[in-house]
Jmol script that loads the backbone (N, CA, C; Angstrom):
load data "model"
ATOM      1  N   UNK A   1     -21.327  46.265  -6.673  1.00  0.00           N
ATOM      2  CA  UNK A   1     -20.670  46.128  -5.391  1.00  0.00           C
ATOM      3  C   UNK A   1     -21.193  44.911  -4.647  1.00  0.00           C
ATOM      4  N   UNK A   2     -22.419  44.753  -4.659  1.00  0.00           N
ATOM      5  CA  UNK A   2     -23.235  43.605  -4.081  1.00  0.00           C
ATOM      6  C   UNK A   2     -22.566  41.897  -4.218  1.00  0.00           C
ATOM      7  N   UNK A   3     -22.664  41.835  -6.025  1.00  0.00           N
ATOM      8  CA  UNK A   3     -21.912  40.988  -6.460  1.00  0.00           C
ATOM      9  C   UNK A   3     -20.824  40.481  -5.807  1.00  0.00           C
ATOM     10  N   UNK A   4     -19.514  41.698  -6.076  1.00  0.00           N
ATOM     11  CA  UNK A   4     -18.299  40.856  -5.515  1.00  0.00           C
ATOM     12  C   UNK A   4     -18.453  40.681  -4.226  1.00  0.00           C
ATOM     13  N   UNK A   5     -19.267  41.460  -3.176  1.00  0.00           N
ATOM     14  CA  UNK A   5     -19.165  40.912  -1.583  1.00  0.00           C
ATOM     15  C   UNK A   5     -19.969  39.697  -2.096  1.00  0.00           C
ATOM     16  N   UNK A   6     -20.893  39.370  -2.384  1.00  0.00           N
ATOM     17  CA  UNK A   6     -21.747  38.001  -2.370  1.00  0.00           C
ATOM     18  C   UNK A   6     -20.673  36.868  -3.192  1.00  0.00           C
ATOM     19  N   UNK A   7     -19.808  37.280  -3.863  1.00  0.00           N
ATOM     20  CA  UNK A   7     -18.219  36.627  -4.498  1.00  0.00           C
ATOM     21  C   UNK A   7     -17.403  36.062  -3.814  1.00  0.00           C
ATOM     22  N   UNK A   8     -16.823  37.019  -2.497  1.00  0.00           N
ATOM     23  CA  UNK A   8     -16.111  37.007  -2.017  1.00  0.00           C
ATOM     24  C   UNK A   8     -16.170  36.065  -0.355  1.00  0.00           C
ATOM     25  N   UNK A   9     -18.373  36.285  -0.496  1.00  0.00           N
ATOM     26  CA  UNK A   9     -18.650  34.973   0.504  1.00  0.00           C
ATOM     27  C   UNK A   9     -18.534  34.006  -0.065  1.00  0.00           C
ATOM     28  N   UNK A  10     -19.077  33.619  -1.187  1.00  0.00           N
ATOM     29  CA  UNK A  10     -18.961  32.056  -1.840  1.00  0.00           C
ATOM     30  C   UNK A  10     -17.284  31.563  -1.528  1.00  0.00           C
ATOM     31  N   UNK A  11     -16.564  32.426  -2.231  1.00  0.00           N
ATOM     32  CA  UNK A  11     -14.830  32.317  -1.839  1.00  0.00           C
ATOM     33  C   UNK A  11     -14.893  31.919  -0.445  1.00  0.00           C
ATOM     34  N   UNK A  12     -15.051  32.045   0.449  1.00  0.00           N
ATOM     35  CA  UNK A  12     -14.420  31.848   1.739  1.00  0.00           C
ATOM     36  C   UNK A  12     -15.279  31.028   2.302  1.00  0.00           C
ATOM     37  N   UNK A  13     -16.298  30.878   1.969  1.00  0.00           N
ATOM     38  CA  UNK A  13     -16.987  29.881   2.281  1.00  0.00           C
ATOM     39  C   UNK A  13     -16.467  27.992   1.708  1.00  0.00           C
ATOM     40  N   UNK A  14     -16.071  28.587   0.354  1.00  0.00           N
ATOM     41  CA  UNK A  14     -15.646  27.360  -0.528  1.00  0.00           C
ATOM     42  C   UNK A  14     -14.246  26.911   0.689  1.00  0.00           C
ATOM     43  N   UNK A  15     -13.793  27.798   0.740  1.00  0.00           N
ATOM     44  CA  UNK A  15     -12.122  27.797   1.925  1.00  0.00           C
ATOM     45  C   UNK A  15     -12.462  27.274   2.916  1.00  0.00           C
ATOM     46  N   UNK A  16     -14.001  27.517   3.762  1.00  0.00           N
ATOM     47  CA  UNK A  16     -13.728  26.730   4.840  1.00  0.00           C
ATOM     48  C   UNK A  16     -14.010  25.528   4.375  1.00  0.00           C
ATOM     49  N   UNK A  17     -15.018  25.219   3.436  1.00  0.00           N
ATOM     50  CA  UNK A  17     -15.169  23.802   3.281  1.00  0.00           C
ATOM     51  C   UNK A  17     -14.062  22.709   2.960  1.00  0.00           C
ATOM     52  N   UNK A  18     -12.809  23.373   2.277  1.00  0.00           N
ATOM     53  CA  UNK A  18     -12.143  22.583   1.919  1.00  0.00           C
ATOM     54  C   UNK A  18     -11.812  20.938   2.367  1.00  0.00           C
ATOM     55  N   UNK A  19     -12.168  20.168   2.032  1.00  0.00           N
ATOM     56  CA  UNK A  19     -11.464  18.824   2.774  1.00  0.00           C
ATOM     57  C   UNK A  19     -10.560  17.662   2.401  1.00  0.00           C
ATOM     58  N   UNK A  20     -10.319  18.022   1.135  1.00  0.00           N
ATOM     59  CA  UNK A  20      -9.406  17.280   0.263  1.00  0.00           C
ATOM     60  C   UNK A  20      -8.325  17.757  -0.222  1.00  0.00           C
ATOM     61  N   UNK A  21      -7.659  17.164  -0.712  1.00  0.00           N
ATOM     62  CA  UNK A  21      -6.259  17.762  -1.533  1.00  0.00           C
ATOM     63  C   UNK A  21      -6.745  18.767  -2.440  1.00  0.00           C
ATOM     64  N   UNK A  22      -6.534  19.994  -2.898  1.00  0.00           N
ATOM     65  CA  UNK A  22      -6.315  20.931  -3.309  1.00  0.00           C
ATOM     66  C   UNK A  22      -6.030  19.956  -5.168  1.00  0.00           C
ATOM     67  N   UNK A  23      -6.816  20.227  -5.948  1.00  0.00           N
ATOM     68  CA  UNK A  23      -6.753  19.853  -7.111  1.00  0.00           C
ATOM     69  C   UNK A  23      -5.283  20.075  -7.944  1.00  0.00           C
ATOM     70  N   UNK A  24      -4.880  18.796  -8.478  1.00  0.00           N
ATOM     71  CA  UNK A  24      -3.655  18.978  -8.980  1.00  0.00           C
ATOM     72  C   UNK A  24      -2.475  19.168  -8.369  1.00  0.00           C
ATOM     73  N   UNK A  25      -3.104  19.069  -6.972  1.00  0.00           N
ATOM     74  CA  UNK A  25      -1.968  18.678  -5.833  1.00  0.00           C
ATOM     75  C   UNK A  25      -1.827  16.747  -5.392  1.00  0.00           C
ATOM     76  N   UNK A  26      -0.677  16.300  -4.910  1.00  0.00           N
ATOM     77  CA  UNK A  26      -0.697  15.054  -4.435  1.00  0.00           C
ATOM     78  C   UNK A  26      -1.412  14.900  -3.661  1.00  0.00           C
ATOM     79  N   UNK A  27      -2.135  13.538  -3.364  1.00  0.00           N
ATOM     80  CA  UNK A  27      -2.961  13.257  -2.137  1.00  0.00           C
ATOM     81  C   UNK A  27      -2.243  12.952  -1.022  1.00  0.00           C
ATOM     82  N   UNK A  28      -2.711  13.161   0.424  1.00  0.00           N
ATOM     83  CA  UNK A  28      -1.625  12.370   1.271  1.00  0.00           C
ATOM     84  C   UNK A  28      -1.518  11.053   1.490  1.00  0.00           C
ATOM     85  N   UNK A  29      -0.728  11.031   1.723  1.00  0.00           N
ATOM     86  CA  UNK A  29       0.068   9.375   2.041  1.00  0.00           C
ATOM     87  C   UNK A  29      -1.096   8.387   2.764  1.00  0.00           C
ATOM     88  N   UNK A  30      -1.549   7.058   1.862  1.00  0.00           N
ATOM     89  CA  UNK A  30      -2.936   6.988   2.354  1.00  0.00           C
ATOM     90  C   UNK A  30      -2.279   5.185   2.737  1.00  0.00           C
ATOM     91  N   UNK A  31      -2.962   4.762   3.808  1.00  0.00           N
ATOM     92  CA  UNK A  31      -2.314   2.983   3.980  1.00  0.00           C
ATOM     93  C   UNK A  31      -3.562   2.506   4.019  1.00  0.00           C
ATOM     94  N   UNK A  32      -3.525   1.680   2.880  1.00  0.00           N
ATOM     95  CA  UNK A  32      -4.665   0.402   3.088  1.00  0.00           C
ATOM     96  C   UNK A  32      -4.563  -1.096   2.886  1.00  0.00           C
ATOM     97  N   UNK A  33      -5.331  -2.255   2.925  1.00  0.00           N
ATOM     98  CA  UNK A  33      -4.718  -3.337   3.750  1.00  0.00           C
ATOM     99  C   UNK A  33      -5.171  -3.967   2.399  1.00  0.00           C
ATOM    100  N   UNK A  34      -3.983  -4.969   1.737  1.00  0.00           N
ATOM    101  CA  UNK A  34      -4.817  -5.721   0.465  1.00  0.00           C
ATOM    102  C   UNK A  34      -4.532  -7.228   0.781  1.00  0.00           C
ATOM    103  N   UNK A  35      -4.269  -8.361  -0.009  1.00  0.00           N
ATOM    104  CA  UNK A  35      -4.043  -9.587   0.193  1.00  0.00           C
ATOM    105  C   UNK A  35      -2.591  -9.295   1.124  1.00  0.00           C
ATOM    106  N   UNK A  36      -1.911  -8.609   0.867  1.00  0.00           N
ATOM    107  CA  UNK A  36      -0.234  -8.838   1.274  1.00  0.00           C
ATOM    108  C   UNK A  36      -0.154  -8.272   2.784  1.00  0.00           C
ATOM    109  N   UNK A  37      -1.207  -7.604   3.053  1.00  0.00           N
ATOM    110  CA  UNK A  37      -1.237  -6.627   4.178  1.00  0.00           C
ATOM    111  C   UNK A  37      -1.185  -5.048   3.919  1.00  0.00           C
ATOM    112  N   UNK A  38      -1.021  -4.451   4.646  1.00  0.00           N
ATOM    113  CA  UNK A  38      -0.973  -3.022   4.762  1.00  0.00           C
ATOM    114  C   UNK A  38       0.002  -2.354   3.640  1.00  0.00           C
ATOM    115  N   UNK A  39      -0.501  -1.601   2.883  1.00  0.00           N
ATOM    116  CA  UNK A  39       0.497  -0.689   2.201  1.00  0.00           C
ATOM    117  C   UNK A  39      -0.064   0.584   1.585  1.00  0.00           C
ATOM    118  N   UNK A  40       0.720   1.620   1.309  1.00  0.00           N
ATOM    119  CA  UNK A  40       0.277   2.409   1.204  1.00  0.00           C
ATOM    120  C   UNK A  40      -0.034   2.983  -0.797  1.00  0.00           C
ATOM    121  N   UNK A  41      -0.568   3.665  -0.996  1.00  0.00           N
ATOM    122  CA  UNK A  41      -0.817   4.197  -2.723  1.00  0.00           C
ATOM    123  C   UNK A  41       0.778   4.542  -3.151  1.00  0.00           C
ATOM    124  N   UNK A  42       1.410   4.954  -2.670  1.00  0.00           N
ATOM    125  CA  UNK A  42       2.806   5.414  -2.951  1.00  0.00           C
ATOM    126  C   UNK A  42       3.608   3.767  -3.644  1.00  0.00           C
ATOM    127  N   UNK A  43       3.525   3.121  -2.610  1.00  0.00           N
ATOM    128  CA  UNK A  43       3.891   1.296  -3.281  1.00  0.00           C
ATOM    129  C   UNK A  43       3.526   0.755  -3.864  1.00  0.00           C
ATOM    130  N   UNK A  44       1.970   1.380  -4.404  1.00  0.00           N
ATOM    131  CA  UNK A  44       1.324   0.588  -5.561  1.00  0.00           C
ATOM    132  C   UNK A  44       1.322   1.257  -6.780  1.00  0.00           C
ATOM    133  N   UNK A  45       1.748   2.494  -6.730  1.00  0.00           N
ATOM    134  CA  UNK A  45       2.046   3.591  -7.668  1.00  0.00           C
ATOM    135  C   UNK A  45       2.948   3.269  -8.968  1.00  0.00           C
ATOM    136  N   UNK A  46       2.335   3.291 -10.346  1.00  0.00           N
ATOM    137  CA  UNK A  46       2.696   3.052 -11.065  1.00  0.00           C
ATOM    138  C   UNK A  46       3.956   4.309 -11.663  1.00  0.00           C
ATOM    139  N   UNK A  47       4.622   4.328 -13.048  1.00  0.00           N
ATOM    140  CA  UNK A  47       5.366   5.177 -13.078  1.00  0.00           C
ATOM    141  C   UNK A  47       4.619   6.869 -13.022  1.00  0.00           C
ATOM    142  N   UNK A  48       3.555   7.254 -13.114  1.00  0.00           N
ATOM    143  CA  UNK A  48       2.872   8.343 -13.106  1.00  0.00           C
ATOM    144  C   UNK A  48       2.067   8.536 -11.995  1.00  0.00           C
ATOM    145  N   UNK A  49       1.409   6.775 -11.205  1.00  0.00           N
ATOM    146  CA  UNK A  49       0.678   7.128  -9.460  1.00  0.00           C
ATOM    147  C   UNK A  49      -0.455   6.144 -10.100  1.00  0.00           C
ATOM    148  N   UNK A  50      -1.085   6.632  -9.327  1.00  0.00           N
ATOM    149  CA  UNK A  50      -1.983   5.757  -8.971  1.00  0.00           C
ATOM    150  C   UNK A  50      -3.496   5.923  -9.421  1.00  0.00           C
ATOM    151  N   UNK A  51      -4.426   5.057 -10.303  1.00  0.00           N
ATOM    152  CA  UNK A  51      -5.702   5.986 -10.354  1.00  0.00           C
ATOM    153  C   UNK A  51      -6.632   4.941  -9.432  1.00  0.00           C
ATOM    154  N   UNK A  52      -7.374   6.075  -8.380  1.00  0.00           N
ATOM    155  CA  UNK A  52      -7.981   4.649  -7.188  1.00  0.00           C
ATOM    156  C   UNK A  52      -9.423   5.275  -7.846  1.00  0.00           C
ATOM    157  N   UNK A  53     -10.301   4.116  -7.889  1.00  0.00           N
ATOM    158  CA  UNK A  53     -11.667   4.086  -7.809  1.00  0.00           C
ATOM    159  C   UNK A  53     -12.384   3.687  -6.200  1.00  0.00           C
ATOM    160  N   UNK A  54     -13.182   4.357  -5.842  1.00  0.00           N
ATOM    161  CA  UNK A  54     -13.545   4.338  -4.728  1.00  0.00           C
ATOM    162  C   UNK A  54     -14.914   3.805  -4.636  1.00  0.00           C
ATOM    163  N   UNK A  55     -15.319   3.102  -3.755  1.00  0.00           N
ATOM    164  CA  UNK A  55     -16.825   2.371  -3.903  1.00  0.00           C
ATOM    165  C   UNK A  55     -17.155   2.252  -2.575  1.00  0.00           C
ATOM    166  N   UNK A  56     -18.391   2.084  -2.749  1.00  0.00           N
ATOM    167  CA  UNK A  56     -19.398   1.279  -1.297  1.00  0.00           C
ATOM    168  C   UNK A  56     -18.614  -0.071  -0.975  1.00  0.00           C
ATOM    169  N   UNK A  57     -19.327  -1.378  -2.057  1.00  0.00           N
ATOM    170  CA  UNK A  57     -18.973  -2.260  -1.196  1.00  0.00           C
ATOM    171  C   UNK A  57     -18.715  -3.404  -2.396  1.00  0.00           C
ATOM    172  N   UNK A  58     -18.635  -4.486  -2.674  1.00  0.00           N
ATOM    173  CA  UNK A  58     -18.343  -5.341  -3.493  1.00  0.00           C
ATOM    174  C   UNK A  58     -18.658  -6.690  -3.159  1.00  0.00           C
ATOM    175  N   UNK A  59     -19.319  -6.262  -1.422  1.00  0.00           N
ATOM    176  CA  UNK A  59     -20.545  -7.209  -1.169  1.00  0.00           C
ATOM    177  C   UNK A  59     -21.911  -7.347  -1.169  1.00  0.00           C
ATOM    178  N   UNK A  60     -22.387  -5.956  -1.484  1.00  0.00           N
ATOM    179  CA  UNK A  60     -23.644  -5.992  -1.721  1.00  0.00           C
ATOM    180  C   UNK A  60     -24.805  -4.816  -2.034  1.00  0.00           C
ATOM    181  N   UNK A  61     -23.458  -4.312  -3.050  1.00  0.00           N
ATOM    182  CA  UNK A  61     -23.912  -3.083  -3.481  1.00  0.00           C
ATOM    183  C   UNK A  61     -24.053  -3.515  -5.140  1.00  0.00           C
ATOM    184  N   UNK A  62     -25.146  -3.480  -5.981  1.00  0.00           N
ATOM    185  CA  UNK A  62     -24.664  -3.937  -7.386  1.00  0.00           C
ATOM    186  C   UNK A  62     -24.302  -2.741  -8.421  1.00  0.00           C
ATOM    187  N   UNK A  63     -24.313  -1.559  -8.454  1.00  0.00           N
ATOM    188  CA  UNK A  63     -23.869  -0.326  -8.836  1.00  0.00           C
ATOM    189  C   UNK A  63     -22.887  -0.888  -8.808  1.00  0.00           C
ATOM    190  N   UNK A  64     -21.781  -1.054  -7.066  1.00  0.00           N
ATOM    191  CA  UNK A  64     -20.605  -0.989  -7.015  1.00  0.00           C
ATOM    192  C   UNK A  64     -19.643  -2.183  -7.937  1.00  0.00           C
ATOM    193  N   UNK A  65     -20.612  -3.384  -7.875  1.00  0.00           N
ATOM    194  CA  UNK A  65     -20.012  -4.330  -8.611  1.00  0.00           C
ATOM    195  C   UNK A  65     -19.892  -4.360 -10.029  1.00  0.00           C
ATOM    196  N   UNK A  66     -21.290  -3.439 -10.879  1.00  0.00           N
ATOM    197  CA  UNK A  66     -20.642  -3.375 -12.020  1.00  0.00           C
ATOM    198  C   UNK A  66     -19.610  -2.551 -12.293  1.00  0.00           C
ATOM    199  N   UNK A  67     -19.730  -0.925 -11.733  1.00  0.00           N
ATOM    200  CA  UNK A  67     -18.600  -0.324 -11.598  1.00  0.00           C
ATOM    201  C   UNK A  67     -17.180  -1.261 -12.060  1.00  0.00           C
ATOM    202  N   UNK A  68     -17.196  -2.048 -10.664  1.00  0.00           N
ATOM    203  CA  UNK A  68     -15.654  -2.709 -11.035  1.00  0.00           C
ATOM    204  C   UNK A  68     -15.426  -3.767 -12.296  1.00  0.00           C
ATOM    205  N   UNK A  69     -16.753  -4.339 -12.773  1.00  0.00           N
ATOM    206  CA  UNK A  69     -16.690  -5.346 -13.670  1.00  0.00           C
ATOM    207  C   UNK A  69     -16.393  -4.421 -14.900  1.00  0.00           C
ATOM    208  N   UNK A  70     -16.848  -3.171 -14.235  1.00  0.00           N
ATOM    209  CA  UNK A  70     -16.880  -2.218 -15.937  1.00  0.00           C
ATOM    210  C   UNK A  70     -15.300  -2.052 -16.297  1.00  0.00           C
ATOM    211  N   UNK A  71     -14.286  -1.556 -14.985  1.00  0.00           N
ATOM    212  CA  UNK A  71     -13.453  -1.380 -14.817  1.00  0.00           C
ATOM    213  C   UNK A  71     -12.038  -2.223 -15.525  1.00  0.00           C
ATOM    214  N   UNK A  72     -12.615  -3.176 -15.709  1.00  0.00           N
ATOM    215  CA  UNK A  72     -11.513  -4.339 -16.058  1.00  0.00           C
ATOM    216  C   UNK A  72     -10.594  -3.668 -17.390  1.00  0.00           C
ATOM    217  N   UNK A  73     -11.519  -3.614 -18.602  1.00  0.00           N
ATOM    218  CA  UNK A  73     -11.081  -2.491 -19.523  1.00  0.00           C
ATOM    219  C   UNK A  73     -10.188  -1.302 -19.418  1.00  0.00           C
ATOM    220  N   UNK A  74     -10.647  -0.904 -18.329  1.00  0.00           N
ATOM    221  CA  UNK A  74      -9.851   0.276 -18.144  1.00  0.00           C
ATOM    222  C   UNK A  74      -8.171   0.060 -17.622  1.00  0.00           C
ATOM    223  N   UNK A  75      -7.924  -0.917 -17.046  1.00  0.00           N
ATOM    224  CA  UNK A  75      -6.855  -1.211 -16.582  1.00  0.00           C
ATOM    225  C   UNK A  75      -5.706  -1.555 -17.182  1.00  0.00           C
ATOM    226  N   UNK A  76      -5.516  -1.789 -18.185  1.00  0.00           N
ATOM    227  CA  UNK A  76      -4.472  -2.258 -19.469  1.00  0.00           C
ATOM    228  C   UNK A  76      -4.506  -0.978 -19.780  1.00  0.00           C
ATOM    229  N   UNK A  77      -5.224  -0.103 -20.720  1.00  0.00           N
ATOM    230  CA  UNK A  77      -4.815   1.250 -21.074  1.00  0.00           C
ATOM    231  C   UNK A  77      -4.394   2.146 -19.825  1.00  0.00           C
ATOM    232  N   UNK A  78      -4.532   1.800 -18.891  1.00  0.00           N
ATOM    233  CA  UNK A  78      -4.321   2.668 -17.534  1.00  0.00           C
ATOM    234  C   UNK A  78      -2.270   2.250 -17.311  1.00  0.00           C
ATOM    235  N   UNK A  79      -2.487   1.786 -17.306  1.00  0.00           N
ATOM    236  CA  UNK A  79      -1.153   0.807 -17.075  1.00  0.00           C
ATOM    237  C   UNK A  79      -0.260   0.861 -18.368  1.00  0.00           C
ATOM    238  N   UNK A  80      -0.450   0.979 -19.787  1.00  0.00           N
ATOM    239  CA  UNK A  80       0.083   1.400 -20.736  1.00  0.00           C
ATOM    240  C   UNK A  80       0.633   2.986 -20.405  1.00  0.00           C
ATOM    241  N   UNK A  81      -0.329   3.428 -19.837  1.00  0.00           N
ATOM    242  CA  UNK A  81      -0.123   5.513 -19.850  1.00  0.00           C
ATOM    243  C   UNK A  81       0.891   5.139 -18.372  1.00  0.00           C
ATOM    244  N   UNK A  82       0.844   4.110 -17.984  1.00  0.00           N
ATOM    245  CA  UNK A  82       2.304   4.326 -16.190  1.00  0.00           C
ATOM    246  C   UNK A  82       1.400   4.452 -15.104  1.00  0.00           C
ATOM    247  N   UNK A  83       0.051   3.922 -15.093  1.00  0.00           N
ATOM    248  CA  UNK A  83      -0.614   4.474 -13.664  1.00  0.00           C
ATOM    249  C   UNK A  83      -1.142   2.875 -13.643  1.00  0.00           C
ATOM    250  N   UNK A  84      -1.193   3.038 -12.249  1.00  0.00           N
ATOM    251  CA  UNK A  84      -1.813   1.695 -11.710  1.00  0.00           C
ATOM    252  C   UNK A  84      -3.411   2.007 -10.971  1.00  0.00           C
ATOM    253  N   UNK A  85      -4.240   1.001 -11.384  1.00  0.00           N
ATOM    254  CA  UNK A  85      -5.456   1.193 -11.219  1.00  0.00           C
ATOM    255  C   UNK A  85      -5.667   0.667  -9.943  1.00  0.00           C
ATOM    256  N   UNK A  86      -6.536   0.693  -8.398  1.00  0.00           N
ATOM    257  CA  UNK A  86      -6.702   0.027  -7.866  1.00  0.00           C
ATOM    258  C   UNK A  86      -8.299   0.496  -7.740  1.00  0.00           C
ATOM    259  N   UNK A  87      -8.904   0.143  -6.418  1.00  0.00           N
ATOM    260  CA  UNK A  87     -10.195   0.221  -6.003  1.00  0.00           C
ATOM    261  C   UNK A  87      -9.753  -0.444  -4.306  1.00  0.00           C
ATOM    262  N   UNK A  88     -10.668   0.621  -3.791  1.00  0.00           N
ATOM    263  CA  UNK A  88     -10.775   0.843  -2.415  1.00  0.00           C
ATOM    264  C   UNK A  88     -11.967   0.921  -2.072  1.00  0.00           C
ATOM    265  N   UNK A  89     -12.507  -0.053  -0.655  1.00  0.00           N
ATOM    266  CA  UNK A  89     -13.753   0.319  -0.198  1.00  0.00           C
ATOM    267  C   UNK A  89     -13.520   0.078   1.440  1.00  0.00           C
ATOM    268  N   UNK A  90     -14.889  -0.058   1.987  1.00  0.00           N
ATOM    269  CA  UNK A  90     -14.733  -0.618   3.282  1.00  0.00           C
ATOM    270  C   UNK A  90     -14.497  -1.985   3.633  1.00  0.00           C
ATOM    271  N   UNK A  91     -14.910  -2.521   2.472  1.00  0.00           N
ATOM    272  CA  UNK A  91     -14.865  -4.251   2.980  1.00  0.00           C
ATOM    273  C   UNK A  91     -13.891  -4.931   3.362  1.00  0.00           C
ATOM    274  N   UNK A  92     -13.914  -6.008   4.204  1.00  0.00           N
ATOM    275  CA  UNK A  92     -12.626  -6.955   4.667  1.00  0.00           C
ATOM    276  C   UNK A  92     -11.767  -7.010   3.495  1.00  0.00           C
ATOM    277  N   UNK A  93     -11.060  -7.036   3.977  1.00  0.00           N
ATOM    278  CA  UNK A  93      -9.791  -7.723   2.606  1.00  0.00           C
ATOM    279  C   UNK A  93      -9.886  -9.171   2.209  1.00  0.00           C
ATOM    280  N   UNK A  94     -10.837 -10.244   2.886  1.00  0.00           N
ATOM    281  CA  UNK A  94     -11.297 -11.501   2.312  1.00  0.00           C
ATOM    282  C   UNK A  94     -12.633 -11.051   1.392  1.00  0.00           C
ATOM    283  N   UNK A  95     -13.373 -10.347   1.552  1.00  0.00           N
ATOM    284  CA  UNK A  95     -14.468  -9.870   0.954  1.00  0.00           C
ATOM    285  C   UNK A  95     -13.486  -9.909  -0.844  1.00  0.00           C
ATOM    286  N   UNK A  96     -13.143  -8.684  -0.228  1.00  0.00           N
ATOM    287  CA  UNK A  96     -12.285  -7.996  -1.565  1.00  0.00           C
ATOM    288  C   UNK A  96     -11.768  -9.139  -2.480  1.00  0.00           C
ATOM    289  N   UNK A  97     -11.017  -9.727  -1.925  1.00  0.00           N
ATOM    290  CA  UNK A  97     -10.023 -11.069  -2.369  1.00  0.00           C
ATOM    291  C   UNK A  97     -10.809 -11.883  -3.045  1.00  0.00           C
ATOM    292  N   UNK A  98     -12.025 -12.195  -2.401  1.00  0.00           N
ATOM    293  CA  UNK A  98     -13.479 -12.942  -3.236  1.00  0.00           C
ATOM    294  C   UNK A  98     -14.055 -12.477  -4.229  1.00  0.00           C
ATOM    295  N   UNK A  99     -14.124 -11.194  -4.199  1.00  0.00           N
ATOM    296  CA  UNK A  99     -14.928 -11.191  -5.609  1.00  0.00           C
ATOM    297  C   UNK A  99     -13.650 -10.665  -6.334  1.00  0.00           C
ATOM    298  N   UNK A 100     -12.559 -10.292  -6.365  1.00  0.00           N
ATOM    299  CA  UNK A 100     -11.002 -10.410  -7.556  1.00  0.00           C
ATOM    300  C   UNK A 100     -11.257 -11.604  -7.930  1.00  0.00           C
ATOM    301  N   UNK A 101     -11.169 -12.189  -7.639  1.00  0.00           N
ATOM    302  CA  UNK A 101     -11.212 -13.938  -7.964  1.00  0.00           C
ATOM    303  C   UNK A 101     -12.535 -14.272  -8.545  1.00  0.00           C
ATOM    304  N   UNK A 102     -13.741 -13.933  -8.091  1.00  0.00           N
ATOM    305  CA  UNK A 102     -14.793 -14.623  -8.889  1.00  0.00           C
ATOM    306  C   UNK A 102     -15.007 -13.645  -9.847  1.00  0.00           C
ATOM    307  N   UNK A 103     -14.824 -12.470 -10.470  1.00  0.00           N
ATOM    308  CA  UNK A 103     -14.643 -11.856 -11.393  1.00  0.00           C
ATOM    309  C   UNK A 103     -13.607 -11.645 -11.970  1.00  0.00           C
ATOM    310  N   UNK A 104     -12.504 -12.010 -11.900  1.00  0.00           N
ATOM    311  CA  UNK A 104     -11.194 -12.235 -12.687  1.00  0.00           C
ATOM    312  C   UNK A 104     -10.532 -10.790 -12.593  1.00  0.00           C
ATOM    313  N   UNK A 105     -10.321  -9.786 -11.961  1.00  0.00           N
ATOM    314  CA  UNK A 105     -10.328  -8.567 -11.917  1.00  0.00           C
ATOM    315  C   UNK A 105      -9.222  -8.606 -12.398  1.00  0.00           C
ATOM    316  N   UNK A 106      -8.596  -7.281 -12.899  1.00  0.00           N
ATOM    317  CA  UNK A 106      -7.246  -7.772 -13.580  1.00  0.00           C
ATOM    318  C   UNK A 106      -5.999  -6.320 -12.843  1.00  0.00           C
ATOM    319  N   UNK A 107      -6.871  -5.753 -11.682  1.00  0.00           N
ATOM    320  CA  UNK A 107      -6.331  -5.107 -10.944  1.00  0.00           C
ATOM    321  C   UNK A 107      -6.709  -5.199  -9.449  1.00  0.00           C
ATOM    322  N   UNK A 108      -5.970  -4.606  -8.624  1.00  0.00           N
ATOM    323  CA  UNK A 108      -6.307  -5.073  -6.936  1.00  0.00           C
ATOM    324  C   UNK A 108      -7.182  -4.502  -6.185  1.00  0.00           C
ATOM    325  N   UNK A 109      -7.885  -4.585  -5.498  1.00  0.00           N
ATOM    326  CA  UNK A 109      -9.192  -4.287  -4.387  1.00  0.00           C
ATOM    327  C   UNK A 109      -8.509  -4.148  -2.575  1.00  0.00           C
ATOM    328  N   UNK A 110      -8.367  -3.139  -2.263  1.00  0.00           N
ATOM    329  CA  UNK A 110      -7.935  -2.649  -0.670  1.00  0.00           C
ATOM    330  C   UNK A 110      -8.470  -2.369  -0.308  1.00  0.00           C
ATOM    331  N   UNK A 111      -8.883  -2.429   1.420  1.00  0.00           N
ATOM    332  CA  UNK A 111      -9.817  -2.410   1.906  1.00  0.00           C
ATOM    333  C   UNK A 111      -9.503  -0.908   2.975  1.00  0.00           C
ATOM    334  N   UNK A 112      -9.988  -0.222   3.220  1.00  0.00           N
ATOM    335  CA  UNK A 112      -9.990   0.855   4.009  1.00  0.00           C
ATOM    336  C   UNK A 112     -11.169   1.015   5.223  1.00  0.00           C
ATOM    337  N   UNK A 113     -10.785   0.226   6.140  1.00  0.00           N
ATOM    338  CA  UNK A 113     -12.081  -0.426   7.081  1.00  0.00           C
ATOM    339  C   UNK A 113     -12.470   1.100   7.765  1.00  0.00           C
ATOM    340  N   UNK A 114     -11.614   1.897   8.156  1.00  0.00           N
ATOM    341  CA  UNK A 114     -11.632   3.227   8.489  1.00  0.00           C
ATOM    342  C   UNK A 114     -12.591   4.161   7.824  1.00  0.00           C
ATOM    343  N   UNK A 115     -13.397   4.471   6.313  1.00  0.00           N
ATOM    344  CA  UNK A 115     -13.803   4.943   5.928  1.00  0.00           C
ATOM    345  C   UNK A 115     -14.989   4.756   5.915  1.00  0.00           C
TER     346      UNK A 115
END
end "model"
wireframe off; spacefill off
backbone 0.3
color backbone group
């Protein structure tokens, strides 16, 4: 008996925490700002959506930078299966734009100054 009440707190406890999309559900409609300006994951969405990698910074985090250097690979097979790869952080969108370019990235970097 103990069990399922101590069950049934974890359960509702997990419920209040909730703060994200519900797994295997869509995310909501998210706008972030890239070279072109503002747009949202829905417009960059390949035929299946979108797969975003999320990071610190790409100015001066080096985790975050290999992350994305690792990433490059991944983006051709990502894009073969219909999904478009991006990466989102806090940084300016000139930040971003700078290191696409000095690492040849072969997918786009948006900036979400909000997060």
């Amino acid at each position: 008996m103990a069990a399922k009440s101590a069950e049934a707190e974890r359960a509702a406890m997990a419920e209040e925490m909730r703060v994200g999309p519900i797994v295997g559900q869509p995310a909501p409609a998210v706008t972030v700002t890239g070279p072109e300006g503002s747009v949202s994951f829905t417009d960059l969405a390949g035929e299946k959506g979108t797969a975003v990698a999320f990071f610190r910074s790409a100015d001066w985090c080096p985790y975050c930078k290999k992350q994305l250097i690792d990433l490059k690979a991944a983006a051709a097979p990502l894009a073969e299966e219909g999904w478009t790869l991006i990466g989102v952080s806090y940084d300016s969108p000139e930040t971003l734009a700078d290191f696409k370019a000095a690492k040849d990235l072969p997918y786009g970097l948006y900036s979400d100054a909000g997060s």
